[in-house]
BAGUVO-763323 format. One record per residue (C-alpha): x, y, z; residue in three letters. Coordinates in nm, 3 decimals. Each point is the difference from the previous one (the first is absolute). Last residue first. Example, Ala and Ser with C-alpha at 12.3 -4.5 7.8 and 13.67 -1.06 7.14 Angstrom:
2
- u v w residu
- 1.367 -0.106 0.714 SER $
- -0.137 -0.344 0.066 ALA $
***
This chain:
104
- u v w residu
- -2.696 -6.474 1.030 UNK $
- -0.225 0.341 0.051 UNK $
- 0.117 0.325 -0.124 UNK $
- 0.062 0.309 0.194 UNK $
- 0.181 0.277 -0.160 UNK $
- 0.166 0.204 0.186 UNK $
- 0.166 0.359 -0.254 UNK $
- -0.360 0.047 -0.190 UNK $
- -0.025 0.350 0.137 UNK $
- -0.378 -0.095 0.177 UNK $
- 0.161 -0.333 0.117 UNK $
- 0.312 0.249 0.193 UNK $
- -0.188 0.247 0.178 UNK $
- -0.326 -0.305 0.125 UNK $
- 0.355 -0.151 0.183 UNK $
- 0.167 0.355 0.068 UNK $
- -0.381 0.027 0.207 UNK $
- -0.012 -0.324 0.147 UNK $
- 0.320 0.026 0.149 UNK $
- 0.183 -0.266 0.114 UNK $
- 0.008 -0.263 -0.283 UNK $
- 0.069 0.270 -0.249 UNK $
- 0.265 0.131 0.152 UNK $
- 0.187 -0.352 -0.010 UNK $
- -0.092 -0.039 -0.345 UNK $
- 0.131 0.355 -0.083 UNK $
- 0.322 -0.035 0.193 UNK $
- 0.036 -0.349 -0.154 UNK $
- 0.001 0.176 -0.328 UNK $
- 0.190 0.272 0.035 UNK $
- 0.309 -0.202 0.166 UNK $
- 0.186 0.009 -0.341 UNK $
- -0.065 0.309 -0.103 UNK $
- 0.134 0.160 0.338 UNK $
- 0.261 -0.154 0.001 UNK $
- 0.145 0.091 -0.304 UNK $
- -0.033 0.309 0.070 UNK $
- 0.159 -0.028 0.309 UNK $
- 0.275 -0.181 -0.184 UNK $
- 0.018 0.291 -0.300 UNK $
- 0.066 0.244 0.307 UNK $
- 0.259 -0.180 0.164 UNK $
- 0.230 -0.059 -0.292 UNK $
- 0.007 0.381 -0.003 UNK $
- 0.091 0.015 0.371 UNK $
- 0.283 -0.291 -0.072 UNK $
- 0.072 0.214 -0.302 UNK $
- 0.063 0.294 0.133 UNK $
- 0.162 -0.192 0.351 UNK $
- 0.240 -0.116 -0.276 UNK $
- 0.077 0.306 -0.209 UNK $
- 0.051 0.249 0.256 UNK $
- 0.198 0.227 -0.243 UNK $
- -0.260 0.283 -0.001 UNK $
- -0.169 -0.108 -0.342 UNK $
- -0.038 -0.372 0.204 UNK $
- -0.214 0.188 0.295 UNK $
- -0.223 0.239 -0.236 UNK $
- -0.126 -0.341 -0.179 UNK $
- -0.096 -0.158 0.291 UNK $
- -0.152 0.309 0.175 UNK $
- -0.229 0.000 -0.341 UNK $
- -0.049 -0.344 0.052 UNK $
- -0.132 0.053 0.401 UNK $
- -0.165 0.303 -0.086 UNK $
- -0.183 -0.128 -0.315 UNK $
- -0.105 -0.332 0.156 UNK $
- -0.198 0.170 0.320 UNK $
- -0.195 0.200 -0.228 UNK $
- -0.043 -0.261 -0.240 UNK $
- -0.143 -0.240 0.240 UNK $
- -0.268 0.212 0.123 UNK $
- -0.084 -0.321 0.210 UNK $
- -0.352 -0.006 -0.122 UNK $
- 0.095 0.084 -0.373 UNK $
- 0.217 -0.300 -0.002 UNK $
- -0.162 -0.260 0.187 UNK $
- -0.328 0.133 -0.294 UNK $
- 0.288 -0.059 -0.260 UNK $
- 0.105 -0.350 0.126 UNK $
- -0.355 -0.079 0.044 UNK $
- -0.066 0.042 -0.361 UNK $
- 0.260 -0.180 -0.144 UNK $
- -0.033 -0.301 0.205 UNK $
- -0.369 -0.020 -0.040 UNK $
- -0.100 -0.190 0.303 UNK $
- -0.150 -0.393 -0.037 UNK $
- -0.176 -0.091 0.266 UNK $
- -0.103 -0.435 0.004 UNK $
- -0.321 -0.056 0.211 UNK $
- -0.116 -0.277 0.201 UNK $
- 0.358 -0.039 0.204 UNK $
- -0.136 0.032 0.331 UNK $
- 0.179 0.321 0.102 UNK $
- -0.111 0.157 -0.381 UNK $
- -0.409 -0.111 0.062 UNK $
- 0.004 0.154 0.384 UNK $
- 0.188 0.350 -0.113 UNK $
- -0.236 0.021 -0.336 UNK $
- -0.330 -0.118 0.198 UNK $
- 0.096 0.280 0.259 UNK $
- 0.091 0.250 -0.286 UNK $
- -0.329 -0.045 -0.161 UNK $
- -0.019 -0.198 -0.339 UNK $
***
């Protein structure tokens, strides 16, 4: 299926996408350098509650683990809605196995 037939078929409600959750929660991951940004930010976390600044330490700790969080949970729509724009993340993603499109 071509990325125009793919874009046309999911708008119209042909096709049902399924997106490994797993998967695109790593690939979100790796693409965002997500555990260079998280070490920092918990690391700075951890530093602030040693040094007696126990709230905003854990507020920034807290922080972290919710932009994690966030991230994983939003990884699949962002790879859906990536897919329908570009046709080359589309062909990207179906040669990984992470979209699958299956009709209903």
């Amino acid at each position: 299926m071509t990325h125009a037939e793919f874009v046309s078929a999911y708008r119209q409600g042909q096709i049902r996408v399924s997106v490994e959750r797993r998967a695109a929660a790593r690939l979100v991951s790796e693409r965002l350098l997500l555990p260079f940004v998280l070490l920092p930010v918990l690391g700075s976390g951890v530093a602030l509650a040693i040094t007696g600044h126990f709230f905003a330490g854990a507020a920034l700790f807290i922080a972290g683990l919710a932009l994690r969080f966030v991230v994983r949970a939003s990884s699949r729509g962002y790879v859906l809605n990536r897919a329908l724009q570009d046709s080359g993340f589309y062909e990207e993603m179906k040669a990984k196995g992470i979209l699958r499109v299956d009709s209903p």
